[in-house]
N, C-alpha and C positions, 0 to 999 in steps of 0.2 A: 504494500500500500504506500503510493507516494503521496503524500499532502501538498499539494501545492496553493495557489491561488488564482481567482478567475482574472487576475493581470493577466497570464497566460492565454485565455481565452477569448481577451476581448477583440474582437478587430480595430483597428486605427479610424475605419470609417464610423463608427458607431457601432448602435445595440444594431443587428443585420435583423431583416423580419423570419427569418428564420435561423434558428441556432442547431446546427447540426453536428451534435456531440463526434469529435473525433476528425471534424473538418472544419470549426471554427477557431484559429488560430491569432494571436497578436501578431503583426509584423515586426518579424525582429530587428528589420531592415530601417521601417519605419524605427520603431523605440530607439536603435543606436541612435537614427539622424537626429530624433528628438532632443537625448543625451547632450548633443553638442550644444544646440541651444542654450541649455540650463545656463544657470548664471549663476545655483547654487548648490553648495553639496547634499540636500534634503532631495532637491530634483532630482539631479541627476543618480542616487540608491536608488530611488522611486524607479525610473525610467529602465535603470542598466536591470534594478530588482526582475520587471516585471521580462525583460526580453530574456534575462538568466532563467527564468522559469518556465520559459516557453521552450527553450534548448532543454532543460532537466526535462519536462513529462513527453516532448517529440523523444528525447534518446529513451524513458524506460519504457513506453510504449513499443519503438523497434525494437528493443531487448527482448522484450513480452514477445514480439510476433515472430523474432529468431530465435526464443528459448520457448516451443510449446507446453514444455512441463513446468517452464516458470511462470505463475498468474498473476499479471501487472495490474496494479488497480491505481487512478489517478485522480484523485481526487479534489477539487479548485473550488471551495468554501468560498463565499465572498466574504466571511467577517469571522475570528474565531477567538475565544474571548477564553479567560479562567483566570485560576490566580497568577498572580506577577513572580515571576521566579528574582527578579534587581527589583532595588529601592524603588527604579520610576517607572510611572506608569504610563507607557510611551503606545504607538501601531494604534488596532482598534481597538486594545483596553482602553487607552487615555480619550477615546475619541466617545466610545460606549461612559467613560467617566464623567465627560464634559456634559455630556447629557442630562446625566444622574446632575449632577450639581447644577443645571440649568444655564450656564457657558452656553450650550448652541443651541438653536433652535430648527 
């Protein structure tokens, strides 16, 4: 089981009107060029994050359909929350936090 995140799955152009599990892919192409852009280091983790995730579940997917007795399962949560293993409470715990205490709306 690889946990990844639906960064991996988003396309560049938008949410597509149909999402076809195992052919909707992020452009990694896109995400590098984006990467350049950035102007700051929060961006660009985000950016390089999401195109590194798209290469992690394409390679253990091929792994999966070259090893038939090994069974690849890939998983891309959009939000995944528990207790904070560091002091801060950063990703979508801090965000699911901001919430709780009324920060966002």
């Amino acid at each position: 089981l690889v946990t990844s995140s639906t960064g991996s799955t988003n396309p560049p152009s938008g949410k597509p009107e149909v999402k076809v599990e195992g052919e909707s892919w992020t452009d990694v192409g896109v995400q590098l060029e984006k990467a350049q852009q950035c102007t700051n280091a929060v961006c660009k983790r985000l950016v390089f994050g999401q195109a590194a995730k798209t290469i992690m579940d394409k390679a253990a997917l091929d792994y999966g359909a070259e090893n038939p007795d090994f069974r690849v399962v890939v998983f891309n949560p959009s939000l995944i929350t528990g207790p904070c293993l560091s002091p801060e409470i950063k990703g979508g715990a801090g965000f699911v936090h901001s919430i709780l205490q009324g920060r966002m709306a």
